[in-house]
N, C-alpha and C positions, 0 to 999 in steps of 0.2 A: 504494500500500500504506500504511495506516493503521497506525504504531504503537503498543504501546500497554501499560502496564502498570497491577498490579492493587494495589492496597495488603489488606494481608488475604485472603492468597489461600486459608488456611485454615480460614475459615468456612464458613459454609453458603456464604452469596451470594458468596462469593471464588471456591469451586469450582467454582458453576453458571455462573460467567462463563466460567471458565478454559477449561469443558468446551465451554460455547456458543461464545467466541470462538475456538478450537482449530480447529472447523472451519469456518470462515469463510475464503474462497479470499482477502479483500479485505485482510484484518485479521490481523497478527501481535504477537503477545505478545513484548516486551522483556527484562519483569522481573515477576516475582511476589515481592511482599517475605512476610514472615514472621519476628518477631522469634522466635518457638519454634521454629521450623523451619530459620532461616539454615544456610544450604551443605549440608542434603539435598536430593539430587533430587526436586523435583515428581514424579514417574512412582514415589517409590518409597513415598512418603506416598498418592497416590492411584493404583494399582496400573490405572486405568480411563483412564490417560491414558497410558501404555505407548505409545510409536509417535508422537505427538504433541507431545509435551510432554520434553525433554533435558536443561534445565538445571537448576540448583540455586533454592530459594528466598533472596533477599537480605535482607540489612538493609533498613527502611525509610527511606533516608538521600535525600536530598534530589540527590543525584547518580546513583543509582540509574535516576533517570529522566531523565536527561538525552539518550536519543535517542529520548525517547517524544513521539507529539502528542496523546496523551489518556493521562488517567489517571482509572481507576477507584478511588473507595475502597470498599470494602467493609469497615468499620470501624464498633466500634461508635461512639454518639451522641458529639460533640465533637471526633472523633479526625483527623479534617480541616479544623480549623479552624484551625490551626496550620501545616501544611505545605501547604495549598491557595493563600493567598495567593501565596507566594512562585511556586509551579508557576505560576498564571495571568500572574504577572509574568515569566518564564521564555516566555511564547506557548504552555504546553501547555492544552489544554482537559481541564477537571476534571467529573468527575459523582462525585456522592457518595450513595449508599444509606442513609444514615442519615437521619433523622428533623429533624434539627437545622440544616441547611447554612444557611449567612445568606448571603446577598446583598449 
């Protein structure tokens, strides 16, 4: 089992993962952060993940993902540039949907 959280889970591409990875038998979600959303339930912000989806959205804190092995950002341009190093130093694998990720 792959796990795995989302940075920006309220955007567009934050949801369509959440929705995507939600039914996926292989792959469980950790943590969905959201600094406008912190400690509402996912399921009540997006009413289509009811049954699936129980916790709360988190802070985007750097410990939040600490029993994840990947981590999605779904953030806009820049916003991974910052907390992706340290994750990749941490042994979590990072993908970022924005436009800008350096290498």
């Amino acid at each position: 089992m792959i796990k795995v959280g989302i940075v920006g889970g309220t955007g567009y591409t934050g949801v369509e993962l959440i929705r995507l990875i939600a039914n996926h038998s292989e792959v469980q979600i950790e943590v969905v952060t959201s600094r406008s959303n912190a400690g509402t339930v996912v399921s009540d912000v997006y009413p289509t993940l009811r049954g699936r989806i129980g916790f709360a959205f988190s802070e985007p804190t750097l410990e939040a993902y600490n029993t994840c092995d990947f981590v999605f950002f779904a953030t806009p341009n820049a916003t991974a540039l910052v907390p992706a190093p340290a994750l990749l130093y941490a042994g979590i694998t990072v993908s970022d949907f924005a436009v800008d990720m350096q290498s």
